[in-house]
CHARMM-style PDB file with segment names, atoms N, HN, CA, C and O in Angstrom:
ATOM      1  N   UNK     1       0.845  -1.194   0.000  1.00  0.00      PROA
ATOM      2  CA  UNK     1       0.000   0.000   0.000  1.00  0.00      PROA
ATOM      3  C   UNK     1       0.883   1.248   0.000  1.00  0.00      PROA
ATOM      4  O   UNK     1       1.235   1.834   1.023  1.00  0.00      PROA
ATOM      5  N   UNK     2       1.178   1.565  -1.143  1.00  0.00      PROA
ATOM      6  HN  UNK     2       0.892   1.088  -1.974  1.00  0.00      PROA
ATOM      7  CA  UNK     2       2.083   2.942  -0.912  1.00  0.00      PROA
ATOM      8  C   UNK     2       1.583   4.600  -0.832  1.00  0.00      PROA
ATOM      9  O   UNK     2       2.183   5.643  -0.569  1.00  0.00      PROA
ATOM     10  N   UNK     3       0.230   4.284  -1.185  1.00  0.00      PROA
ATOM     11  HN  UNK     3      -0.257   3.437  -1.399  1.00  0.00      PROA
ATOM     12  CA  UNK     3      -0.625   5.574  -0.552  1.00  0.00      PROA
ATOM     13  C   UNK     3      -0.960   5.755   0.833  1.00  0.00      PROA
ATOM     14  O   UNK     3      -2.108   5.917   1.246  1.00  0.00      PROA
ATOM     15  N   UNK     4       0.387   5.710   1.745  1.00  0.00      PROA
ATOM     16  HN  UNK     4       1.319   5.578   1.409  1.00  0.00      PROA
ATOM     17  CA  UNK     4      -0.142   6.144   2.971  1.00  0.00      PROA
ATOM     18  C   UNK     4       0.372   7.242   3.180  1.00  0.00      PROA
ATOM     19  O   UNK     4       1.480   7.434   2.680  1.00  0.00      PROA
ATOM     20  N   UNK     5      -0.214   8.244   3.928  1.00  0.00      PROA
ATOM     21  HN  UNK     5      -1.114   8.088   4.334  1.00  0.00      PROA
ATOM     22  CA  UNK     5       0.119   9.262   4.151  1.00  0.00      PROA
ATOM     23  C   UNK     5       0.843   9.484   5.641  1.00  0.00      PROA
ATOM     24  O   UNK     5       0.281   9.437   6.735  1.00  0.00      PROA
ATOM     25  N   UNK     6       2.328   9.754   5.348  1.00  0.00      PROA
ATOM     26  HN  UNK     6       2.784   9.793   4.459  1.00  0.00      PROA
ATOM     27  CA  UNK     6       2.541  10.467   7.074  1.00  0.00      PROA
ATOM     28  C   UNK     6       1.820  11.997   6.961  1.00  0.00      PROA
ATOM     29  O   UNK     6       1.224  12.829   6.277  1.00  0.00      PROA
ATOM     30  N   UNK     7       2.546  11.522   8.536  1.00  0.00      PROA
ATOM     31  HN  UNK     7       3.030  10.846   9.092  1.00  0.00      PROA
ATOM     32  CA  UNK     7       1.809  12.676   9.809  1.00  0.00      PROA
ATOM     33  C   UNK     7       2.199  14.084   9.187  1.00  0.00      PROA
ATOM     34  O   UNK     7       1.456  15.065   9.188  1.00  0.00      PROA
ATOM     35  N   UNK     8       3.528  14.028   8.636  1.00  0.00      PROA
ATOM     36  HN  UNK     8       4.132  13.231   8.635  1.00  0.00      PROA
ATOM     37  CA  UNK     8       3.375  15.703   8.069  1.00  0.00      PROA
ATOM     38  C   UNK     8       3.232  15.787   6.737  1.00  0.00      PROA
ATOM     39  O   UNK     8       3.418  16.931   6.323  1.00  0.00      PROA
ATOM     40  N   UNK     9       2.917  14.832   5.749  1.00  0.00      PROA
ATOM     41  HN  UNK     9       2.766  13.903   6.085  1.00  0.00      PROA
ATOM     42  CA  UNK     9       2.159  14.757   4.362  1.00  0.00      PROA
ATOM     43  C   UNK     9       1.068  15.585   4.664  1.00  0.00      PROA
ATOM     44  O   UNK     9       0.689  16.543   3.988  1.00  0.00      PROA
ATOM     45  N   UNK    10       0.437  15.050   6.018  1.00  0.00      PROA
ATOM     46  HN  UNK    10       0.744  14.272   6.567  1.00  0.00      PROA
ATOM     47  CA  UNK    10      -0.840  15.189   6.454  1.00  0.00      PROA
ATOM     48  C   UNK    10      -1.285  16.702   6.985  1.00  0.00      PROA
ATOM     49  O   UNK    10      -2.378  17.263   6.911  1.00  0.00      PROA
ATOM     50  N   UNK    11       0.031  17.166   7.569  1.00  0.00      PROA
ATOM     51  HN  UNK    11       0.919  16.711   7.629  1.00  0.00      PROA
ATOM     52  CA  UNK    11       0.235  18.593   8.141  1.00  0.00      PROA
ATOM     53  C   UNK    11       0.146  19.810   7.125  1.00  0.00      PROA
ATOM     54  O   UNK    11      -0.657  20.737   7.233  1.00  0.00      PROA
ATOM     55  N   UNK    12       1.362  19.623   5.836  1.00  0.00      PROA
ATOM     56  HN  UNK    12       2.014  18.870   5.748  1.00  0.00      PROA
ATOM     57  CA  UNK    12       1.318  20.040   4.579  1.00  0.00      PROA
ATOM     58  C   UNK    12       0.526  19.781   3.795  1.00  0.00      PROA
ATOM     59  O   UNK    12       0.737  20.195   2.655  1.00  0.00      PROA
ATOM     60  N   UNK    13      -0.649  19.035   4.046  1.00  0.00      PROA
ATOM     61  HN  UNK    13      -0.820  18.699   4.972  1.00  0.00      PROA
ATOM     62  CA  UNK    13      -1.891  18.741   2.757  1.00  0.00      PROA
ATOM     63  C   UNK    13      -2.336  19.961   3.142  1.00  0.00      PROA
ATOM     64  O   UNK    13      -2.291  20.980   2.453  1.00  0.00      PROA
ATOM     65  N   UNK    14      -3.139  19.772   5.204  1.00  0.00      PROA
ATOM     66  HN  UNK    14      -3.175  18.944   5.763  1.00  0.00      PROA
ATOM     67  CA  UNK    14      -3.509  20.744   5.792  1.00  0.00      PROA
ATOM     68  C   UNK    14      -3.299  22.487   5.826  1.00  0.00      PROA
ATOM     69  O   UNK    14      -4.002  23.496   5.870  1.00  0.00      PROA
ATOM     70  N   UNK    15      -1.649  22.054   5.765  1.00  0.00      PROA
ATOM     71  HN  UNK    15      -1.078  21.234   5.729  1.00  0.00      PROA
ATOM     72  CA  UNK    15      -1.588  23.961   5.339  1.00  0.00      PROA
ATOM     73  C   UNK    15      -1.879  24.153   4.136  1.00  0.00      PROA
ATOM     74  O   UNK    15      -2.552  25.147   3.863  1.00  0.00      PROA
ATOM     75  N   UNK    16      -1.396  23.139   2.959  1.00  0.00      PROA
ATOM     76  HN  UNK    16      -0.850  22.332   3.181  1.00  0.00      PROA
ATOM     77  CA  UNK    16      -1.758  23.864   1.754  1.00  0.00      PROA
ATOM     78  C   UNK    16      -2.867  24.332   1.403  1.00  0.00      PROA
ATOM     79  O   UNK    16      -3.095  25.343   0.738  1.00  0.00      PROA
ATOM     80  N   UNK    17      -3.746  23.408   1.964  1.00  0.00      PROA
ATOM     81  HN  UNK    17      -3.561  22.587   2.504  1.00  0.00      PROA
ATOM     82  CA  UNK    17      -5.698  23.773   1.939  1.00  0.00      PROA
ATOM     83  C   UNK    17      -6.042  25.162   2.575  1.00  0.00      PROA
ATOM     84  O   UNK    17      -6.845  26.012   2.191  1.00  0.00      PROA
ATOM     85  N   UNK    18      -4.956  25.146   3.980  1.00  0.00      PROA
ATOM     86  HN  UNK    18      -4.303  24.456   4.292  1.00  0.00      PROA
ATOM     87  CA  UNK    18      -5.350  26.649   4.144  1.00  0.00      PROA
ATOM     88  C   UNK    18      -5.131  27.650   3.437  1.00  0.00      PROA
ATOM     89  O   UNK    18      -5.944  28.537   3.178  1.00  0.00      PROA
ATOM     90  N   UNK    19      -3.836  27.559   3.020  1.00  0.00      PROA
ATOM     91  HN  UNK    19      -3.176  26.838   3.231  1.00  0.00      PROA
ATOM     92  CA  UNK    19      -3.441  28.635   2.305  1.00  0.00      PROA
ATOM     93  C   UNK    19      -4.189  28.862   1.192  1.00  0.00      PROA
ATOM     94  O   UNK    19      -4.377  30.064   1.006  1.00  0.00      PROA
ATOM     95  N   UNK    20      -4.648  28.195   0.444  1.00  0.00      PROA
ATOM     96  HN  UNK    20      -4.496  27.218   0.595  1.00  0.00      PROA
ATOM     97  CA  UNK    20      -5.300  28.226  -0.604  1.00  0.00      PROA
ATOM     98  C   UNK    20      -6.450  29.272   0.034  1.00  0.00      PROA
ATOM     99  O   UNK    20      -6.612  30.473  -0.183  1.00  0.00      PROA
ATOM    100  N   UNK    21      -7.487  27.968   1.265  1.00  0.00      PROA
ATOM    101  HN  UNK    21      -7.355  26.992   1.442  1.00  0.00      PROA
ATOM    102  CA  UNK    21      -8.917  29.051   1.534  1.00  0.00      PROA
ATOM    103  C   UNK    21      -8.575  30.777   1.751  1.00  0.00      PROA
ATOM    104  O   UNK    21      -9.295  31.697   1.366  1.00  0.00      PROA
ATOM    105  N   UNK    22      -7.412  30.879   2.400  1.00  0.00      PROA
ATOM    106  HN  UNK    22      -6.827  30.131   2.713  1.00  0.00      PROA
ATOM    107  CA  UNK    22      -6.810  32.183   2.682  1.00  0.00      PROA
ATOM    108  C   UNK    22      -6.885  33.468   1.861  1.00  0.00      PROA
ATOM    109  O   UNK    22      -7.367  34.600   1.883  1.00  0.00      PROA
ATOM    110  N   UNK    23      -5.785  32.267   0.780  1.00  0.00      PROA
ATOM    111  HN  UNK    23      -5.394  31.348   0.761  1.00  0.00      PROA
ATOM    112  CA  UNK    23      -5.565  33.229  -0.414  1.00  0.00      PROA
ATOM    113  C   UNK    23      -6.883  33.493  -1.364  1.00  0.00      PROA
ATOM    114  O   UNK    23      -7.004  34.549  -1.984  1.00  0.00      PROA
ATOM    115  N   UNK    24      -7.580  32.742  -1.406  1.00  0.00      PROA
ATOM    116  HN  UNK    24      -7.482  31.884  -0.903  1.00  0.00      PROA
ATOM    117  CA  UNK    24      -9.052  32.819  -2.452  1.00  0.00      PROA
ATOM    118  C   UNK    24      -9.910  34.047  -1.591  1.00  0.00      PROA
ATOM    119  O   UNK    24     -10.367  35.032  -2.170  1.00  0.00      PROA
ATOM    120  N   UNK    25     -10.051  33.809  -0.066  1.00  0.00      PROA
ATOM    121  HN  UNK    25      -9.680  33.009   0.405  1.00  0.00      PROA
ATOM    122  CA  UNK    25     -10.804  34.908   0.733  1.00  0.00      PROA
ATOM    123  C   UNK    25     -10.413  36.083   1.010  1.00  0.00      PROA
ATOM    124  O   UNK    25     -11.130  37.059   1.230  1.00  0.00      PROA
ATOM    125  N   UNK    26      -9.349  36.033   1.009  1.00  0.00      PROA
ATOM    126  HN  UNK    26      -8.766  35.240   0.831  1.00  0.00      PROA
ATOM    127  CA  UNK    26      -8.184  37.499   0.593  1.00  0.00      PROA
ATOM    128  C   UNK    26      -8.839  38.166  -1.064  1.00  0.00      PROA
ATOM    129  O   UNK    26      -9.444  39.195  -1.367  1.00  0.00      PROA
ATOM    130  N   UNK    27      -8.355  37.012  -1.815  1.00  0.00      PROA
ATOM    131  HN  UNK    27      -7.864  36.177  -1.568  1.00  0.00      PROA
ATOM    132  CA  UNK    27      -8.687  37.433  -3.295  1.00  0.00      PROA
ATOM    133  C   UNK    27     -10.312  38.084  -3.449  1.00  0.00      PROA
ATOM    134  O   UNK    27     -10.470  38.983  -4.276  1.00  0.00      PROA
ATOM    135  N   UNK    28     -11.208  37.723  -2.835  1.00  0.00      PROA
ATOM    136  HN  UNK    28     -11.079  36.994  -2.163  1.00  0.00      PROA
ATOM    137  CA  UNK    28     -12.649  37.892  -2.628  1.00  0.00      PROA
ATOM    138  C   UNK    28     -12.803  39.173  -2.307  1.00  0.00      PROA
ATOM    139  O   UNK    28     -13.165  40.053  -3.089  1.00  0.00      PROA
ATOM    140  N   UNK    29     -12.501  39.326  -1.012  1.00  0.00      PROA
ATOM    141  HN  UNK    29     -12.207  38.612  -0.378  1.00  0.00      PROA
ATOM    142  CA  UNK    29     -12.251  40.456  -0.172  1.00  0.00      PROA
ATOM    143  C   UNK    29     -11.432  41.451  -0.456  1.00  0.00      PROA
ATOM    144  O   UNK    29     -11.643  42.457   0.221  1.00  0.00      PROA
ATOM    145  N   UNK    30     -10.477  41.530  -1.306  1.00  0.00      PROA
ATOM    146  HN  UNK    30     -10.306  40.712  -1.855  1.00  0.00      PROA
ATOM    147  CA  UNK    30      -9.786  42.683  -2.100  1.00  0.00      PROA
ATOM    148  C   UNK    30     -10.701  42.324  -3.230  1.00  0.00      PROA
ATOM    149  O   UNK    30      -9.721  41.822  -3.781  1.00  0.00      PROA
ATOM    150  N   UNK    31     -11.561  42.135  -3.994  1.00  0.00      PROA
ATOM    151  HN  UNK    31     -12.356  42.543  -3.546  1.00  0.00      PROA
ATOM    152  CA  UNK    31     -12.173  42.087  -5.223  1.00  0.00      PROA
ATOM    153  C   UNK    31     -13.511  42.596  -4.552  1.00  0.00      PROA
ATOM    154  O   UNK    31     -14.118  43.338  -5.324  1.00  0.00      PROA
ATOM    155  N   UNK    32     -14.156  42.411  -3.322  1.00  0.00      PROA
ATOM    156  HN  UNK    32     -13.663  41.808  -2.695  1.00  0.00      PROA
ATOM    157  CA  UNK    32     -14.976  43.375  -3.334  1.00  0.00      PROA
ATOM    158  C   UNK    32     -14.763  44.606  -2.709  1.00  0.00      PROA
ATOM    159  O   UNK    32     -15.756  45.283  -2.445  1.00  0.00      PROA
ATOM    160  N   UNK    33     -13.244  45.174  -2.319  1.00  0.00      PROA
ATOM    161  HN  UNK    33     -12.436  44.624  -2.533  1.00  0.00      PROA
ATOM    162  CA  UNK    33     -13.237  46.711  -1.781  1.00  0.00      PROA
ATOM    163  C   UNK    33     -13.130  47.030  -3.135  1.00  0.00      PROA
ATOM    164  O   UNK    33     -14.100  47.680  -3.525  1.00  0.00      PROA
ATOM    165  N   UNK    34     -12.449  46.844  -3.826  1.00  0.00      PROA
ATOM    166  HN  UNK    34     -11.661  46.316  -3.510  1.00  0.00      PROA
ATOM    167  CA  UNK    34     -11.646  47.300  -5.470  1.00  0.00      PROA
ATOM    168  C   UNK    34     -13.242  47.428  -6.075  1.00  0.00      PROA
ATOM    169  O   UNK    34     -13.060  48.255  -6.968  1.00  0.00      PROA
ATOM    170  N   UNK    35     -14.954  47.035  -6.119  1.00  0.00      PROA
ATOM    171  HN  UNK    35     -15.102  46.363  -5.393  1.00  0.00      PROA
ATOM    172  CA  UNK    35     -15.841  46.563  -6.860  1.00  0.00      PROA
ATOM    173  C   UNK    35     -16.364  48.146  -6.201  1.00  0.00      PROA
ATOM    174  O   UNK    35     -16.777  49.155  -6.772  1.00  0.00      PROA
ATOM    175  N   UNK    36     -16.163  47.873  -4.953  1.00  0.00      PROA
ATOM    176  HN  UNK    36     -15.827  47.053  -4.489  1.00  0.00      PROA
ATOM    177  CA  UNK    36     -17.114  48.908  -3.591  1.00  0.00      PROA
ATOM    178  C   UNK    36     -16.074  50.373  -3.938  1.00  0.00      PROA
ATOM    179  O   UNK    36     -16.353  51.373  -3.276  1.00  0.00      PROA
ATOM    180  N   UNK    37     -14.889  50.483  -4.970  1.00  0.00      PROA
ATOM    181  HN  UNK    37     -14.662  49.671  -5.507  1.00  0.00      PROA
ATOM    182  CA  UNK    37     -14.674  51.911  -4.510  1.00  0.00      PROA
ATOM    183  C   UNK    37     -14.796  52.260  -6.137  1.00  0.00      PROA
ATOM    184  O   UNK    37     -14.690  53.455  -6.414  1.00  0.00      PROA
ATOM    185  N   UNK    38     -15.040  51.193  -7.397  1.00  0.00      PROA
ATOM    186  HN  UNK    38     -15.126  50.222  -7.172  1.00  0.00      PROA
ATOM    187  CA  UNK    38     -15.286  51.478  -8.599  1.00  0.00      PROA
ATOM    188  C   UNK    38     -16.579  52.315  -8.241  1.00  0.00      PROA
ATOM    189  O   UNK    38     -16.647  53.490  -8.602  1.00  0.00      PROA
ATOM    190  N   UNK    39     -17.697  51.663  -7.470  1.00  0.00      PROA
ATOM    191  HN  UNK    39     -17.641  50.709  -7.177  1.00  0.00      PROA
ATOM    192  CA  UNK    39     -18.918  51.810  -7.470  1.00  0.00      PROA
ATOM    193  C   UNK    39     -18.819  53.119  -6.725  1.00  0.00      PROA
ATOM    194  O   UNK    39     -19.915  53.622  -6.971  1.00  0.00      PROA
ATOM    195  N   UNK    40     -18.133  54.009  -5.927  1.00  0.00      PROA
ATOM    196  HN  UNK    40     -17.243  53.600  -5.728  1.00  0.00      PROA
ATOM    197  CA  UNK    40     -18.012  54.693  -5.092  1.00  0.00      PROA
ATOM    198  C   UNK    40     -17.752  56.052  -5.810  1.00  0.00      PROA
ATOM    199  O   UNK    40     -18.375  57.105  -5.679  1.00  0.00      PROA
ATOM    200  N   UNK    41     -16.600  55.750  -6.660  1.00  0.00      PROA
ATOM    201  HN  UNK    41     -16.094  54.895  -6.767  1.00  0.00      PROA
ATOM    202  CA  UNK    41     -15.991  56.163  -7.553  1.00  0.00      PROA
ATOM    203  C   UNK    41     -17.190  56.619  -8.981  1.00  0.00      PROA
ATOM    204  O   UNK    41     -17.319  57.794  -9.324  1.00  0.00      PROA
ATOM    205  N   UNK    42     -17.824  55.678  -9.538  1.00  0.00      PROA
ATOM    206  HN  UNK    42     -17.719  54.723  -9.259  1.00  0.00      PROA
ATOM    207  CA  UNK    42     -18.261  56.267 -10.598  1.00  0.00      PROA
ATOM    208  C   UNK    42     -19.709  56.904 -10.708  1.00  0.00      PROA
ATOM    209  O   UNK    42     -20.064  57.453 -11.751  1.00  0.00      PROA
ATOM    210  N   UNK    43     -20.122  56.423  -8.287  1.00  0.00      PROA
ATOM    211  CA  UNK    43     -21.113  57.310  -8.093  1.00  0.00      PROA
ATOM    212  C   UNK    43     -20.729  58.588  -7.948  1.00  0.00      PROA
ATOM    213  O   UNK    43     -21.671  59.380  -7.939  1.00  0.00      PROA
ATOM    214  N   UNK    44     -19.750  59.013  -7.842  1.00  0.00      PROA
ATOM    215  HN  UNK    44     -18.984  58.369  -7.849  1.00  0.00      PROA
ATOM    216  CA  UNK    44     -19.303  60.322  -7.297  1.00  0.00      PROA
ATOM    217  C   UNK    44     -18.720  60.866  -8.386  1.00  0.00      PROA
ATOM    218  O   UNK    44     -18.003  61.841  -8.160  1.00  0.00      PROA
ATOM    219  N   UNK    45     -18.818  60.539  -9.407  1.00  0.00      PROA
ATOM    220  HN  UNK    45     -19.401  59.748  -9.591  1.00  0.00      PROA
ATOM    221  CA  UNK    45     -18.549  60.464 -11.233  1.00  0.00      PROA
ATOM    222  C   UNK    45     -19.802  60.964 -11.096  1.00  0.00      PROA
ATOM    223  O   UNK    45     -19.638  62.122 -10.713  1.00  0.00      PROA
ATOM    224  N   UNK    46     -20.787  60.773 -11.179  1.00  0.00      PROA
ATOM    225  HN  UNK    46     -20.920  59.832 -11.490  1.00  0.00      PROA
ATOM    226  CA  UNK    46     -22.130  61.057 -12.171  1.00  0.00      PROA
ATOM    227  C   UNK    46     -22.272  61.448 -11.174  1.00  0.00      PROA
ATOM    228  O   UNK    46     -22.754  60.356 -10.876  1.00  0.00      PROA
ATOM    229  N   UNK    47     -22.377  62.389  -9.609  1.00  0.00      PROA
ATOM    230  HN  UNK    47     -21.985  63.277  -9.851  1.00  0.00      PROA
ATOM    231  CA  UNK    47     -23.098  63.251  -9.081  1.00  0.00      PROA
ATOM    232  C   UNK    47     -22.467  64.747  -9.849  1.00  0.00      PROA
ATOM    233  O   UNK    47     -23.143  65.721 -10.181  1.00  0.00      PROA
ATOM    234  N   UNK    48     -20.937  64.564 -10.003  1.00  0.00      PROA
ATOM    235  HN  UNK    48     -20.388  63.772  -9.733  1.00  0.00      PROA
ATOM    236  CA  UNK    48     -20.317  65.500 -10.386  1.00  0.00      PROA
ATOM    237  C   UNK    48     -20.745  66.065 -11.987  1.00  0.00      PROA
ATOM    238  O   UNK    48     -20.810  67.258 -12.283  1.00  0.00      PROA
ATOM    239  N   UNK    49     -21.010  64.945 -12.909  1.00  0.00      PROA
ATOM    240  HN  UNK    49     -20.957  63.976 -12.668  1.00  0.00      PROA
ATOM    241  CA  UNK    49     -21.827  65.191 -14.812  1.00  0.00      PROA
ATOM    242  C   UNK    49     -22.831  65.316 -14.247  1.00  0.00      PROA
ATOM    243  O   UNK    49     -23.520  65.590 -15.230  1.00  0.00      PROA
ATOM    244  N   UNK    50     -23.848  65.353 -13.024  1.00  0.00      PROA
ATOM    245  HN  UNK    50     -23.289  65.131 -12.226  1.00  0.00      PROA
ATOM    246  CA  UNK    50     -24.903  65.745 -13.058  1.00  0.00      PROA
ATOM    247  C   UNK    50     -25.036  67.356 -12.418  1.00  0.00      PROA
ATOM    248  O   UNK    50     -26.029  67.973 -12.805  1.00  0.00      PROA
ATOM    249  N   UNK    51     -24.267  67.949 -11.633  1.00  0.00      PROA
ATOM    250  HN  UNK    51     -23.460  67.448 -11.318  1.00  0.00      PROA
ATOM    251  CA  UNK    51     -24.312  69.018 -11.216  1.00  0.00      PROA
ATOM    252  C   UNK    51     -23.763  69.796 -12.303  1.00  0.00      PROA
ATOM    253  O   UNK    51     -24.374  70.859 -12.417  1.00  0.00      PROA
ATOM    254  N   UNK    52     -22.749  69.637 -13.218  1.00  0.00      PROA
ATOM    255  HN  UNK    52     -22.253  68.774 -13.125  1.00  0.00      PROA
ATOM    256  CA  UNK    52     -22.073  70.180 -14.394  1.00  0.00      PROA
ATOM    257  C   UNK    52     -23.248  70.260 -15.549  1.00  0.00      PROA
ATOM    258  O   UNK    52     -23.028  71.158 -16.361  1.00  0.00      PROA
ATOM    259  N   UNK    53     -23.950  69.817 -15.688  1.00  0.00      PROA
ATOM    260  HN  UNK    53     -24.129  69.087 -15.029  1.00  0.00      PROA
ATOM    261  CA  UNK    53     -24.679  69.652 -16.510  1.00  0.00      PROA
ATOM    262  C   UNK    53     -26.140  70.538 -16.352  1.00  0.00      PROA
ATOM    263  O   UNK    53     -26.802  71.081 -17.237  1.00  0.00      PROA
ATOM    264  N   UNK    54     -26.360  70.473 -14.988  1.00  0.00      PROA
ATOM    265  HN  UNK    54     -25.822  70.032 -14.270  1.00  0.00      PROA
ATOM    266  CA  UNK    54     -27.476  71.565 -14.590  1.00  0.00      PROA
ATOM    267  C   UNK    54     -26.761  73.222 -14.671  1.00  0.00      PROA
ATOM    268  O   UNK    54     -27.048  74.321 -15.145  1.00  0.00      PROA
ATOM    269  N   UNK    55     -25.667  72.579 -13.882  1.00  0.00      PROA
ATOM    270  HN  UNK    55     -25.434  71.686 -13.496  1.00  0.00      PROA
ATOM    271  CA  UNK    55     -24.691  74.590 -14.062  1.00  0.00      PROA
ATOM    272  C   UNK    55     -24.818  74.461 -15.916  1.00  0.00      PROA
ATOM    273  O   UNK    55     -25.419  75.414 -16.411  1.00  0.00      PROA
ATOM    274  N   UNK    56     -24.402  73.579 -16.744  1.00  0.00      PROA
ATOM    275  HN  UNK    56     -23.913  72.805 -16.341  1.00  0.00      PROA
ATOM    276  CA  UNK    56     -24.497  74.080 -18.194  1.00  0.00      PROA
ATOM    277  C   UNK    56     -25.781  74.524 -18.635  1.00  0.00      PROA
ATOM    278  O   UNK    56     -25.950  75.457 -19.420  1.00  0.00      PROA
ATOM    279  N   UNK    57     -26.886  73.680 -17.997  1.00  0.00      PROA
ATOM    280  HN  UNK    57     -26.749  72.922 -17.359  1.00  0.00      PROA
ATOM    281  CA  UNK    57     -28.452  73.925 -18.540  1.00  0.00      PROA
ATOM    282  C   UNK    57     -28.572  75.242 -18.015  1.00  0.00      PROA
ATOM    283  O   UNK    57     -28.784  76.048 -18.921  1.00  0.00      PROA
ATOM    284  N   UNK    58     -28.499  75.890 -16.590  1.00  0.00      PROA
ATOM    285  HN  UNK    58     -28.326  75.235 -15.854  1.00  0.00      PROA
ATOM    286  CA  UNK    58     -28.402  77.622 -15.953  1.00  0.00      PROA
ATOM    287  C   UNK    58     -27.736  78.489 -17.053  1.00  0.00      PROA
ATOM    288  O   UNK    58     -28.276  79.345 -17.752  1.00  0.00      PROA
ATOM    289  N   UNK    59     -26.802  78.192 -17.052  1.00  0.00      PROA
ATOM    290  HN  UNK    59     -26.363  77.495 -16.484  1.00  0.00      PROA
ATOM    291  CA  UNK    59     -25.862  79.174 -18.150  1.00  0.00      PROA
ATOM    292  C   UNK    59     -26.732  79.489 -19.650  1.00  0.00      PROA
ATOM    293  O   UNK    59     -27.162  80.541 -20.123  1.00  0.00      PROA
ATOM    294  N   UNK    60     -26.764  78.162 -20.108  1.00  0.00      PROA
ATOM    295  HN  UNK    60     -26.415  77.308 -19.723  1.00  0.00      PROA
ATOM    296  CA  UNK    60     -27.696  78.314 -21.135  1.00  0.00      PROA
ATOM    297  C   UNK    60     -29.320  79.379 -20.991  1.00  0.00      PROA
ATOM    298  O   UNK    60     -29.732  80.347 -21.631  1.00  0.00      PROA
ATOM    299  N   UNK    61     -29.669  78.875 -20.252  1.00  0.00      PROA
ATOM    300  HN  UNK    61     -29.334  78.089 -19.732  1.00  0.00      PROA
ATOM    301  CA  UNK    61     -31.302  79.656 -19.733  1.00  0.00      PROA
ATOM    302  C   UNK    61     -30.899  80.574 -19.758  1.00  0.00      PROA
ATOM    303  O   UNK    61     -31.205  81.200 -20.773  1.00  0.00      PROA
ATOM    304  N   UNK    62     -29.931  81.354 -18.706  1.00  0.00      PROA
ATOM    305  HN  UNK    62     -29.682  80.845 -17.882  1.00  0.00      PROA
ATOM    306  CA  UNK    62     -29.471  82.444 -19.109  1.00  0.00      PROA
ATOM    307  C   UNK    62     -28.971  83.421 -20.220  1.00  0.00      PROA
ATOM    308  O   UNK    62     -29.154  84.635 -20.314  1.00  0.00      PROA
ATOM    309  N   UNK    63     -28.227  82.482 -21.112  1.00  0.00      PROA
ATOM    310  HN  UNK    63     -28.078  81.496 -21.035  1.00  0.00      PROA
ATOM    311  CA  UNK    63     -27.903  83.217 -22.141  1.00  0.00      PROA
ATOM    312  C   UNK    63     -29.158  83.358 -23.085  1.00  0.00      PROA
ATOM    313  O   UNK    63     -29.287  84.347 -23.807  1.00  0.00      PROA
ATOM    314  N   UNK    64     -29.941  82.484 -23.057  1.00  0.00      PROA
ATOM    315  HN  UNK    64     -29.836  81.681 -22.471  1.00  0.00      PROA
ATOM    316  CA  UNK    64     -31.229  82.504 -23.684  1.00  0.00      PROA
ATOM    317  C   UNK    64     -31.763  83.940 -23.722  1.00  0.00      PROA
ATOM    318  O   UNK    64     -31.902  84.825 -24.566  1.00  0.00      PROA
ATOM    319  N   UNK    65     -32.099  83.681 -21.853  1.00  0.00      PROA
ATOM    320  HN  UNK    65     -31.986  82.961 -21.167  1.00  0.00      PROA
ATOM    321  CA  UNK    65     -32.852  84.986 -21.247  1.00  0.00      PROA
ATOM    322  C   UNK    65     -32.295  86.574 -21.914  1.00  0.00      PROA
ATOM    323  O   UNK    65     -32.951  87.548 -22.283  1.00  0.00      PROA
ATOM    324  N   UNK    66     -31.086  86.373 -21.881  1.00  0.00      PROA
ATOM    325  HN  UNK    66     -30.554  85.582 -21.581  1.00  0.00      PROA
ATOM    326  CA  UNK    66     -30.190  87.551 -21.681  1.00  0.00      PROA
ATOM    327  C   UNK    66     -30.454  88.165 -23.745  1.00  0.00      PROA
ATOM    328  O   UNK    66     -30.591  89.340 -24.088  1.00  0.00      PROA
ATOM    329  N   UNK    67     -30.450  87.441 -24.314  1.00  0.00      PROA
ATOM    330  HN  UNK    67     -30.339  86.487 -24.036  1.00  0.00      PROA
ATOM    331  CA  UNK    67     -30.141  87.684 -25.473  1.00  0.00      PROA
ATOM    332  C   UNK    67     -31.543  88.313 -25.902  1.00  0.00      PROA
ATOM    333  O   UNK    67     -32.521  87.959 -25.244  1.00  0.00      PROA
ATOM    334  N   UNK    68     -31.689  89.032 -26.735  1.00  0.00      PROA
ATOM    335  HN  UNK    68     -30.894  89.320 -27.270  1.00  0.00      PROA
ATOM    336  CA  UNK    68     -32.695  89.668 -27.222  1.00  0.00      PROA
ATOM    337  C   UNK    68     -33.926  89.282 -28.173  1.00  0.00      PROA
ATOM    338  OT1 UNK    68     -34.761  90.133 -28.478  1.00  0.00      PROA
TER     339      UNK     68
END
């Protein structure tokens, strides 16, 4: 039977499994701050084209108004 496993085969299966769950929940968890500051980011994007865009629509009304 040459598939037996020693005690620290058994230790190193064990860490490698952790490391793995580690590294994947790490990977998760930096993939959703990086998701949470796109989203943060391209809300605070479109509050900014939306206030720019009303100051352009004012300006306009105005020049409307203003012109004869």
């Amino acid at each position: 039977n040459n598939n037996k496993r020693t005690f620290s085969d058994t230790v190193t299966h064990g860490q490698t499994i952790d490391r793995a769950m580690r590294t994947s929940y790490l990977n998760q968890k930096n993939g959703r701050l990086a998701l949470g500051a796109l989203g943060a980011l391209s809300n605070w994007a479109n509050r900014k084209l939306n206030l720019y865009s009303v100051l352009l629509r004012r300006l306009d009304d105005a020049k409307v108004r203003r012109s004869p």
